[in-house]
N, C-alpha and C positions, 0 to 999 in steps of 0.2 A: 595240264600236260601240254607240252610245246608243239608245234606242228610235226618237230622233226626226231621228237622224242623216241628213243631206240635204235638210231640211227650213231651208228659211228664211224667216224671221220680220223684216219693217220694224217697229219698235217705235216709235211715235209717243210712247209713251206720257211723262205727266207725275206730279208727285206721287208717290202707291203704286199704286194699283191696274195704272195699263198697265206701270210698269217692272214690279212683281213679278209679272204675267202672263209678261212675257219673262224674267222669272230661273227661272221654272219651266219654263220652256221649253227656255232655256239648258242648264239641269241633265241633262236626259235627252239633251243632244245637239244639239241645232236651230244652227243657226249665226244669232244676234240681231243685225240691225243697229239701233243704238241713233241717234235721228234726235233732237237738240234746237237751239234757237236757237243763234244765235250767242252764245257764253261761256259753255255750258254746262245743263245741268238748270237748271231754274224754279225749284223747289225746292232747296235749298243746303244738306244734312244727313246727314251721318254712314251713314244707310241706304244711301243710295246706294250703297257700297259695297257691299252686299249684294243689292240689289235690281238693280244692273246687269254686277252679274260675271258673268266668261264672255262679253261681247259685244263689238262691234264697232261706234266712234264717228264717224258724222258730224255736222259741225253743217249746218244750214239751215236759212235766211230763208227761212218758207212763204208770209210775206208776199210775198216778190221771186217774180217769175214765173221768172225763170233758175232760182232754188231750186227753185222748184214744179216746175217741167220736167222738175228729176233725181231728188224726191220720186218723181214720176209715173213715171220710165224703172226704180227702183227696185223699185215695186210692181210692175211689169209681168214683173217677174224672182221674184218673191215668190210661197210658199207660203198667207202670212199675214203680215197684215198687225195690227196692233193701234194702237189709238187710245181716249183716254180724255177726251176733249172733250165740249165741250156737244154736242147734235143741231147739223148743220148747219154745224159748224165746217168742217170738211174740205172740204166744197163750197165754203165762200167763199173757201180757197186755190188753189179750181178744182181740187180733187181731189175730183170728183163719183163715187156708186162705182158708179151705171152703165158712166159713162166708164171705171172702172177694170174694171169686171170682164168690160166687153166686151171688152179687150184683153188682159185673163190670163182667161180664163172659170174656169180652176181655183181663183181668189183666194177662198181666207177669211177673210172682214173680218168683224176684233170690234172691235166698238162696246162700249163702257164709260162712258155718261152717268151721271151722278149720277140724274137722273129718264130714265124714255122718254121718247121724242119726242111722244107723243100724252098724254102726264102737263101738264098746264098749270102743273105747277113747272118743265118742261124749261128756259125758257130764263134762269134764275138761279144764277150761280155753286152748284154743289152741294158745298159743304164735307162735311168727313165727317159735323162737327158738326150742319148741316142736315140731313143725312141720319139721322143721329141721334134727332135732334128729330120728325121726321115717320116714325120708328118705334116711337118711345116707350120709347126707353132712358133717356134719364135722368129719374131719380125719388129720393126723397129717400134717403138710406141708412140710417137705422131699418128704413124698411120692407120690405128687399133680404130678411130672413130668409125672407118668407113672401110669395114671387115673386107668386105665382098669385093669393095675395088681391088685392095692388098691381094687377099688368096687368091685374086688372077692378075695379079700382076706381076713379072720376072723378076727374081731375085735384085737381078744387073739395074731394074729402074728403081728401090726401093732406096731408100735416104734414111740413115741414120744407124748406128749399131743396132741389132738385134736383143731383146729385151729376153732375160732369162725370168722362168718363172718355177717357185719352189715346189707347190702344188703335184703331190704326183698322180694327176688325173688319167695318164692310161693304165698305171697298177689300180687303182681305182675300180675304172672302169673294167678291167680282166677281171677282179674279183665279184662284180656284181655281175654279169655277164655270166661268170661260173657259178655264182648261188644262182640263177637262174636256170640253164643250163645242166647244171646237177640234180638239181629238184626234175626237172624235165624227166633226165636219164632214171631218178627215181619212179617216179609217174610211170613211165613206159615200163619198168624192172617189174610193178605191180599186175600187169596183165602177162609177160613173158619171164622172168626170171633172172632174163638176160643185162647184164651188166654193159655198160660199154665205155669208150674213151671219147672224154669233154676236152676241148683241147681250146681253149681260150688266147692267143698270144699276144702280147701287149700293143703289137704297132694293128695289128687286126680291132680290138676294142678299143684303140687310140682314133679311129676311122669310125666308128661306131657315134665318137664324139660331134666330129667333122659333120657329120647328118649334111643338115639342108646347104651347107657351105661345098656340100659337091655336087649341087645340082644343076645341071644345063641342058639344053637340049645343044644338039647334034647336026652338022656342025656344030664349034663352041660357040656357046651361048650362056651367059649365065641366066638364071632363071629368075631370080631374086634381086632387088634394085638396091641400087650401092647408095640412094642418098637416107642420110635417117631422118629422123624427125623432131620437132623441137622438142613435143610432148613426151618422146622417151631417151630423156638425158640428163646429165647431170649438172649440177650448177652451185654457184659457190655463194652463200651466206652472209649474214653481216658478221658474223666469229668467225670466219674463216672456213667455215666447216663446210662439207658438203651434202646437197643431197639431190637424190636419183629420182624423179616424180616420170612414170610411165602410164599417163594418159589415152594411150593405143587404141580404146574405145572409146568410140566420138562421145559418147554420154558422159566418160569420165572431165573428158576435156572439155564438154560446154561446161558442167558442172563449176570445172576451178574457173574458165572465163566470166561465169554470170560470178561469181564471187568475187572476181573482183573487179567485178563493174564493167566485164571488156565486150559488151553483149557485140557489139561492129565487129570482134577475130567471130564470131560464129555466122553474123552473116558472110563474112568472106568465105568461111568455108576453111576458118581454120584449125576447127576440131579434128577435122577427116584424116581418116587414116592415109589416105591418099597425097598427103602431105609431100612427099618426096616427089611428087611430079611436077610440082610448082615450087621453086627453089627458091622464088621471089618471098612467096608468102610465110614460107617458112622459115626465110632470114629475120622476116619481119617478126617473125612471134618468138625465136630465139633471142632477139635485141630486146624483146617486154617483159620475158622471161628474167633473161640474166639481170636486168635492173628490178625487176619483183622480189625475184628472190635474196638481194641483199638489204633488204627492210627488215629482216628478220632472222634470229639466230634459228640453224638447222634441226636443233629439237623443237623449236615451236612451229614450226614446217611440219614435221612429221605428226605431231600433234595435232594440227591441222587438218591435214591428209585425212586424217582417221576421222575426223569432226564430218571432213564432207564424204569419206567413207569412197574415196580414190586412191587408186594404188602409186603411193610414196614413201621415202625412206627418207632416213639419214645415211651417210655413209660411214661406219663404222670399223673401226681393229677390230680384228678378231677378239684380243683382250679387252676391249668395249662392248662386244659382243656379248660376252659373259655373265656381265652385268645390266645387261638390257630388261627392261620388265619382259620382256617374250620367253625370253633364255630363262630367268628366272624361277618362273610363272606356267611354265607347260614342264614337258616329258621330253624336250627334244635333247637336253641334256642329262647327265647320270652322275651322280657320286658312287665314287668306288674307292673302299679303304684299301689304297695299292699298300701291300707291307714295306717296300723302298721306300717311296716316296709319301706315304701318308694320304690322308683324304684330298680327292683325286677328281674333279670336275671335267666332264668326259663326255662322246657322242652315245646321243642316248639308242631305242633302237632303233634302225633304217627301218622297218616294217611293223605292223600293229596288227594284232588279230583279234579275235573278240572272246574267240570260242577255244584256241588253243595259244593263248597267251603267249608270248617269248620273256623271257626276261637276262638280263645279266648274272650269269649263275655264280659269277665271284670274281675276287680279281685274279689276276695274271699270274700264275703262279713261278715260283722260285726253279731255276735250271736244277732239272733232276728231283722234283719235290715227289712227284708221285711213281718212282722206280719199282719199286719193289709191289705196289697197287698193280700196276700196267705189269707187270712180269705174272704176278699169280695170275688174270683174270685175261692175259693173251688165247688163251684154245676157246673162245670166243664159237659157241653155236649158232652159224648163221641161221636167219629167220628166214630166208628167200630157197624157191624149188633146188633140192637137188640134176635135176633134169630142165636145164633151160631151155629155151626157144627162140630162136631169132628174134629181134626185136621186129615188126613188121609196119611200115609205114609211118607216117607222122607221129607224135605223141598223143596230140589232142584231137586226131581227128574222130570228127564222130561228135564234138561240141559244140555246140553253139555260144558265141557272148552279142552280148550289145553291147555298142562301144557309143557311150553318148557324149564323146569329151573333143575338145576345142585345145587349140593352140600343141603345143606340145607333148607334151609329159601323158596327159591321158591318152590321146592316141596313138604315141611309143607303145604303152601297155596292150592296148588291143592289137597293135602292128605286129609284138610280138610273139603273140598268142593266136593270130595270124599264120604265122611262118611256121608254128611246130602243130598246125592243121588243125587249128579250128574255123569254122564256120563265123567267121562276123561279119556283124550288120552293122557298120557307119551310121547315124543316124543324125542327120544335122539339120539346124534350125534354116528352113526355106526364106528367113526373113533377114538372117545374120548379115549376108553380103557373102564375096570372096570366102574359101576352103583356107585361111592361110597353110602355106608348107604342106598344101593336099599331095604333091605328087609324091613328095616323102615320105608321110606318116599314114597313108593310106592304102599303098599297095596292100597289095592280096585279103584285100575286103570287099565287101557287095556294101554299095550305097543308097541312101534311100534320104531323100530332103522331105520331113517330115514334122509340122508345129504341134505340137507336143502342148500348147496355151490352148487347143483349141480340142473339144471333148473327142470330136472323130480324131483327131490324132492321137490321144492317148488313150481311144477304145482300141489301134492298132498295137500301141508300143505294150497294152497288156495281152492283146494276143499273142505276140512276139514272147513276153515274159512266161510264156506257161508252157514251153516246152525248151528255152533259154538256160544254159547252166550258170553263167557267171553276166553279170553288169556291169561295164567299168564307166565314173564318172569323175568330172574334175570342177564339179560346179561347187560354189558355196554352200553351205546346210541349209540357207535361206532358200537359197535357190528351188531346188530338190523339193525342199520341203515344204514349197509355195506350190509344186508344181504336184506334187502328193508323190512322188516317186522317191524318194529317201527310203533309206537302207530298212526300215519299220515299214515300211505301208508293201513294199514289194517280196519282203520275207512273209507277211502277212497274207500273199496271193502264193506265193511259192518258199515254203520253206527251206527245200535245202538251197538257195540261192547261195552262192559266192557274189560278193557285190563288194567293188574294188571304189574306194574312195580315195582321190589324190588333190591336193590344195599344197596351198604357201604354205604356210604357216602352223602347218600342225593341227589337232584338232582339239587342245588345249592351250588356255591362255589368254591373254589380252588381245592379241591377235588374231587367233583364232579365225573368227569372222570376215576379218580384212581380206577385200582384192588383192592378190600379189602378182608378181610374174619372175621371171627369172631373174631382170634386171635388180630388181629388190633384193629377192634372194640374196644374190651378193653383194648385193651392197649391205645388207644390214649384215650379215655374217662375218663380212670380213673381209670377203675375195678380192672387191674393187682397190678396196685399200691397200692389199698385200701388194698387189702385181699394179695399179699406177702410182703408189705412193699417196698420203696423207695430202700432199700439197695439190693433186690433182686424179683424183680416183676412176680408173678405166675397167670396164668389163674384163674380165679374164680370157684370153683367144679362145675362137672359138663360144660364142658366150652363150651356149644354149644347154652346159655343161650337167646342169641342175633341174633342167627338163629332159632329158632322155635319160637322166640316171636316175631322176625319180619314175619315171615309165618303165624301167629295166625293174625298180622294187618294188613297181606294183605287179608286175608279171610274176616277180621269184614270190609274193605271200599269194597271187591268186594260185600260181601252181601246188605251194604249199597247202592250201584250202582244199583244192580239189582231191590229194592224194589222200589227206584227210579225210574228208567227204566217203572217198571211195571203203577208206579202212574201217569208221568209225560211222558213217554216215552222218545228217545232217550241213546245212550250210555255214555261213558266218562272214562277215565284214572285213576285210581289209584295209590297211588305211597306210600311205605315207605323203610326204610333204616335200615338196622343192627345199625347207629349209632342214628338215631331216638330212638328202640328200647334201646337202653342201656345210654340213655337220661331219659326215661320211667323207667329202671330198678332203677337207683340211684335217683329217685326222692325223696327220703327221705331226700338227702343231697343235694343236685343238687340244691341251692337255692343264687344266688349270690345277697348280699344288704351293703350297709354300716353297718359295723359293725359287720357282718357273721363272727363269729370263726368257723374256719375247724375241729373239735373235736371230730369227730364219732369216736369207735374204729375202729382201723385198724391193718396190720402186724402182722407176725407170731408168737408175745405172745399174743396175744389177745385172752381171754378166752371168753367177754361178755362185755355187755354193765354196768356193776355193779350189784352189790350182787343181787339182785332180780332174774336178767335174764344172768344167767351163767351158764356157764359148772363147773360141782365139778366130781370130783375123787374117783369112790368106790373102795372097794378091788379087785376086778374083770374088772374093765371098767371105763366106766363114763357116766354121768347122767346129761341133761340138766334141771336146776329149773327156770320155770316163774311165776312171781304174783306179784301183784299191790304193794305190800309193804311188809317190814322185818316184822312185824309185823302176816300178813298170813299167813307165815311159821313157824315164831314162836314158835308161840301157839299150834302150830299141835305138834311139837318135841321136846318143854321146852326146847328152846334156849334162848340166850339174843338176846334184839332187837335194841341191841345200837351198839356202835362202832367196838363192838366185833362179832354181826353178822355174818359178811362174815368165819371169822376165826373159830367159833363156827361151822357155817353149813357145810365148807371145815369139820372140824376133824368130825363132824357127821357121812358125804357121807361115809368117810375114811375106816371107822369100820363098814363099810354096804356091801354088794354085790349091784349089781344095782335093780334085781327083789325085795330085801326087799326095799332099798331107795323108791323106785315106790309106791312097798306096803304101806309103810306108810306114804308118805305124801301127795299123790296124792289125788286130793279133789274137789269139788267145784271151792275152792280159789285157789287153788297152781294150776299148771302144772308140769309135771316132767315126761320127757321118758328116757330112757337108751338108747346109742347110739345103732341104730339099721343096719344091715348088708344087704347090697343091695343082697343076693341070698337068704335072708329070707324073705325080703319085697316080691319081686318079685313072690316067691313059696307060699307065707300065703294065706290062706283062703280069708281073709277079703279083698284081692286085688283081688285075680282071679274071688270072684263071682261076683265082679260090676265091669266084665269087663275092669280093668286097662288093666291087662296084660294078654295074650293071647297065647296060646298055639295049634298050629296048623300044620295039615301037609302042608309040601313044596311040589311041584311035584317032585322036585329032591333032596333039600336035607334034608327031613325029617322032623321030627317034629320041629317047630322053636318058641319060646317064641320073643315077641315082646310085645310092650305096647299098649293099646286100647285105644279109645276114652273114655269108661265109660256113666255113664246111666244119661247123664245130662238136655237132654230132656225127660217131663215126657212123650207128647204126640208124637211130630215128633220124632221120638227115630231114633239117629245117630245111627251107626254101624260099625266096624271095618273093614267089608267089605273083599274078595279075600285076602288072601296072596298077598303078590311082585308077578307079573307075574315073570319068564323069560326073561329077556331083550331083544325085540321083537318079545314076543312070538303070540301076537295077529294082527300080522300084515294083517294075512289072514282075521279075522270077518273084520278091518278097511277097507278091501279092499273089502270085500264083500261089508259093508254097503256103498261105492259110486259107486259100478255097476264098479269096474273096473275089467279084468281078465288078469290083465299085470305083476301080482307081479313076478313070475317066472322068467321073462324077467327084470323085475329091480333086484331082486337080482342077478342072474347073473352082472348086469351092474355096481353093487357095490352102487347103490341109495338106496335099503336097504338092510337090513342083516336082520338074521334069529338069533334066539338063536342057 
């Protein structure tokens, strides 16, 4: 049985965001009724496949009141509902969600606007691309090496057209944010009844991506240093090919140095991760690099890589990708016999369970297949109290996790689980060095610097375990399982554990095992290649895309576990992967069948997808334009609507500034923002008051801007929670709350550290 077995889900949704909210849904079990117009999805593309399998089709005119009537008798049968409309749409079909939720009080309705309602973009077509544009992803691709410099640097000094990219990572991100999110809302409905409204909106989860790229202290400052390092970059081959070697751990880098005889770069000191502060040194080992690496073609690299067991890639097509022994060889992809298009190689599932398995319940079903199924079995008797109750404070509070996980992705998961009130315990290696990205991924947790190699440190981490509800870790199986703390030896002391496992690469496979990091991720998937092209493969903006989204999917199965847990009792394993995640990201294309042409844009001239949904050129900047047809925009600016289109609307932008372009076409039908500057976004109004981003004192180093959760439950309202501790700064309350009075005695002994 699935986590979310019983559970059913109206899916309004359009485009990506609301279907792939319901494919994730699907997966774990949910029974999805998939609701579009008459003839089918809006959207007419290949994902679909992907994004609606596992459900159940009616069509319906929400315009026709008869339609609206069964919309309405539908939800009133409903768990959760989902809609990815502008604000206010669903009302003007008369599906008001007062009216709907007085009559299911248990309904969880996620909203998915491209803006909030209280955003004064809400009521403009929200393309991805808009969405885009008013987060400040596209930027020119020279400048993508050296992130941090770019997102603080003013539009007016950057050099070169702006780089469009296919990928639609904030519908993405909305939709994993809302399997999160929703499960939450369920969780909390299981102690009160109470239903409430998830309201996810695409430029709010597009922010979500942005993480540690908006973090500074106060005055501006950025937090994070602009220069990279030789050891995580990519490099080009003796075939021409490239690949991404991410060394970031001084062990991984003496490791390739004694390899190949360069033992002099580690006396210099040029394993360190510290690289970027010596610019010299680092010139020097990117000039030994790029002549190393063209001794050899970029699969014998990667092969390589694996020999000395350091984290490296090739850089691959996504249609390369397919065929990789990893893709091959694990679970992270799915064949699914679509009835269009035939057998169908597809993303497998974002989330793993142990105890309530998810699986792909079928493919995608035909517009209007299951009409007459969804009409008999509408008077749907809900399972939740007729007499609700407020929902009353956080969801999870009252839990505890230990969060033992490093770099990214793992402690997004505990961050998250954080903010909807539980109790976590940071737990980091006192010998590691630096917190990386601690002031981001650690708020609203207690810290504790604790060696976990040494017997008194993990005669603590099992006291911690035995009144602990969930574990979340991101270490290799070796790891763990060297250190006896694997997902077997800790269910072994506590049974109903939830214990959240997140890695690269899946936990089947050739890879398996392999270090990874996110730079990989994409590269071997596809992303690098998609967005800087074959001849020279660049991170995707933003490029930490596949660590917070894999952290967001370890949250939505830990929450899934728990509600379990609560219904069913017992605990069980959760597992997902960085490359699971960026399986999820490119599921727009990510679609292998007879006959699949690879044709999305991609590479560093790529402006957009065609006239409609492209970047144009004011006198001042540039300006992204979305809408359904030449025609929409037309008419607003007495252009032609013929071949001459694109050519006419370019010399339009031309003779514009970007605030007049905006001014006058902006409408209803069009979309169109001006590229906007990540220290404007971050400083506007209309972010800080719903809580994106956050401005707080540090105890030490002052006021610090960070990004927020945002106001996306309406009643268990998450929270941003504590600043970053200190890196073991609460070691003292930890040791208070198990009755020990030894801490003195282990710091001294080196078992833990102090800040």
């Amino acid at each position: 049985m699935g986590a979310l077995d019983q559970i059913r889900v109206i899916d309004f949704g359009h485009y990506v965001a609301g279907p792939l909210t319901g494919m994730l849904l699907a997966d774990q079990g949910a029974e999805v009724i998939k609701v579009d117009p008459p003839g089918g999805a809006v959207y007419d593309t290949p994902a679909n496949a992907t994004w609606n399998r596992g459900k159940k089709s009616i069509c319906l005119d929400l315009h026709d009141p008869d339609d609206a009537a069964i919309a309405a008798e539908l939800i009133a049968g409903a768990d959760v509902i989902i809609e990815n409309f502008r604000p206010g749409a669903m009302a003007r079909f008369g599906l008001h969600e007062a009216s709907l939720r007085e009559r299911n009080p248990g309904l969880i309705y996620n909203a998915m606007p491209a803006f909030a309602g209280d955003d004064p973009r809400s009521a403009m077509p929200g393309w991805e691309g808009v969405v885009f544009a008013a987060a400040d992803v596209f930027r020119p691709i020279a400048e993508y090496r050296n992130m941090v410099q770019v997102l603080h640097q003013h539009p007016a000094e950057r050099t070169g057209p702006p780089v469009f990219t296919s990928e639609p990572i904030a519908s993405c991100y909305a939709a994993m944010l809302s399997a999160v999110y929703i499960t939450a809302a369920l969780y909390a409905r299981q102690d009160s009844g109470s239903g409430q409204r998830v309201e996810i909106p695409l430029f709010d989860a597009m922010l979500q991506a942005v993480g540690v790229f908006a973090l500074s202290r106060l005055p501006f400052k950025p937090i994070t240093t602009s220069a990279f390092s030789g050891f995580d970059h990519q490099y080009q081959c003796r075939d021409g090919r490239w690949v991404h070697i991410v060394c970031t751990v001084p062990r991984h880098g003496e490791t390739f140095l004694r390899d190949m005889g360069r033992e002099d770069f580690i006396e210099k000191g040029m394993a360190s991760r510290g690289l970027g502060a010596n610019p010299a040194l680092n010139q020097e080992l990117i000039e030994f690099l790029t002549e190393t690496f063209l001794t050899r073609d970029a699969q014998a690299w990667e092969e390589h890589f694996q020999a000395l067991d350091i984290p490296g890639v090739a850089c691959l097509s996504t249609e390369e990708w397919l065929s990789h022994p990893q893709a091959m060889h694990s679970d992270l992809l799915a064949t699914v016999d679509d009835p269009s298009l035939g057998a169908m190689r597809q993303p497998g599932l974002q989330v793993k369970m142990s105890a309530t398995p998810g699986a792909i319940q079928g493919a995608a079903p035909a517009p209007d297949q299951h009409r007459e199924e969804i009409l008999a079995a509408k008077k749907r008797t809900l399972m939740s109290p007729s007499n609700p109750e407020p929902n009353q404070g956080l969801p999870l509070a009252g839990l505890k996790v230990l969060d033992l996980c490093i770099i990214l992705a793992g402690p997004t998961c505990g961050r998250t689980l954080a903010e909807l009130g539980a109790d976590v315990i940071k737990i980091d290696d006192p010998n590691r060095g630096d917190v990386v990205y601690h002031h981001d991924i650690n708020r609203a947790k207690r810290s504790i610097l604790l060696d976990l190699k040494r017997p008194e440190g993990l005669e603590i981490f099992w006291q911690l375990v035995a009144d602990a509800d969930v574990v979340v870790q991101n270490f290799r199986s070796d790891v763990v399982a060297r250190l006896g703390i694997d997902y077997e030896s800790v269910k072994a002391r506590k049974p109903d554990i939830i214990y959240a496992s997140l890695n690269a690469y899946g936990d089947t496979g050739p890879m398996a095992d392999q270090p990874g990091y996110e730079e990989a991720a994409q590269a071997l998937t596809g992303m690098q290649v998609r967005f800087g092209g074959a001849d020279k493969p660049i991170l995707w903006p933003y490029g930490v895309v596949n660590d917070y989204g894999t952290g967001y999917a370890g949250a939505f199965g830990v929450l899934m576990a728990l509600a379990a847990r609560r219904r069913e009792g017992g605990g069980q394993e959760v597992s997902s992967a960085l490359a699971r995640t960026a399986c999820t990201l490119q599921s727009a294309h990510l679609q292998d069948y007879a006959g699949k042409a690879w044709d999305e844009p991609r590479g560093p001239d790529s402006l957009g997808a065609g006239p409609t949904q492209r970047l144009y050129e004011c006198n001042d900047g540039w300006v992204f334009v979305g809408a359904h047809s030449p025609a929409a925009v037309a008419d607003r600016i007495g252009i032609s609507h013929d071949d001459a289109f694109e050519t006419d609307l370019a010399h339009w932008c031309a003779g514009l500034s970007t605030s007049d372009a905006v001014a006058n076409l902006r409408g209803e039908d069009v979309g169109i923002h001006a590229l906007t500057w990540m220290n404007d976004i971050v400083s506007s109004d209309t972010v800080t008051s719903r809580g994106l981003i956050v401005a707080r004192e540090h105890q030490k180093l002052g006021m610090m801007r960070t990004t927020g959760p945002g106001p996306w439950l309406s009643q268990s309202a998450n929270e941003p929670g504590c600043p970053a501790p200190l890196p073991g700064a609460d070691a003292a309350s930890i040791f208070e709350d198990l009755g020990r009075d030894d801490l003195d005695a282990l710091v001294a002994s080196g078992v833990v550290r102090l800040p």
